[in-house]
N, C-alpha and C positions, 0 to 999 in steps of 0.2 A: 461266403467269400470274404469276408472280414480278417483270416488271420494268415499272413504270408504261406502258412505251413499246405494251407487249401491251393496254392499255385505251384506249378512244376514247369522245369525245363525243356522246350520246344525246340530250341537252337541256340547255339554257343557259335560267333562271330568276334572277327577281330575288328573294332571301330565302333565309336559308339553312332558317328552318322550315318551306315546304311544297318545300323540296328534299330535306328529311330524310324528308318524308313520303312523297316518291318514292321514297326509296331504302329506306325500310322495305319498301315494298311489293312494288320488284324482290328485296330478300331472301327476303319472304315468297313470290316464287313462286323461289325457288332460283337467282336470277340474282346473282352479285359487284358491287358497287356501293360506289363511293366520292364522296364530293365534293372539288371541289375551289374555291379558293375566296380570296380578298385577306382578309385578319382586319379588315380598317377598318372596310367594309360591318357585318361582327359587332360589333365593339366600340363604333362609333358609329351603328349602325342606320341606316344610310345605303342607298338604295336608288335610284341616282341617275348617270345618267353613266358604265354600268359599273361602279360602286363596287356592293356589294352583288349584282355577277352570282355564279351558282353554276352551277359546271360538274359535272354529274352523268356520270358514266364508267363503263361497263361492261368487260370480256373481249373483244375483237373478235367472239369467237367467238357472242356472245350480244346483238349489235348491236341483229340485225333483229326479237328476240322482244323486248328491252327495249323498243324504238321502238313496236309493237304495243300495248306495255301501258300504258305510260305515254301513249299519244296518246289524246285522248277520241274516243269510237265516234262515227261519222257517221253521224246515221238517217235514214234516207231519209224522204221526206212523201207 
């Protein structure tokens, strides 16, 4: 887990604070989590055009349980 190239893309969001809120949560269940991110979006609150995407990245190895948790449950009717 040492070289960015071992982490991959789970979810692309616009904001970097409910991206943070993801990634607290993959922490809280013991999953590695970083963002990744253009500083513009940040510094100018820009959410627009790609400017303000946020690439949320896991461990390969923890792809398909992040994808799980961070995706909202589908209830049936």
């Amino acid at each position: 887990m040492s070289e960015k190239s071992d982490f991959v893309v789970v979810k692309i969001i616009q904001g970097v604070a409910c991206a943070e809120i993801i990634k607290a949560h993959l922490l809280s269940e013991g999953i590695p989590a970083f963002l990744q991110y253009e500083s513009a979006g940040v510094i100018y609150g820009i959410i627009a055009d790609g400017i303000g995407e946020v690439k949320i990245l896991v461990p390969r190895e923890f792809a398909e349980e992040a994808k799980q948790i961070i995706e909202p449950v589908q209830m049936e009717e």
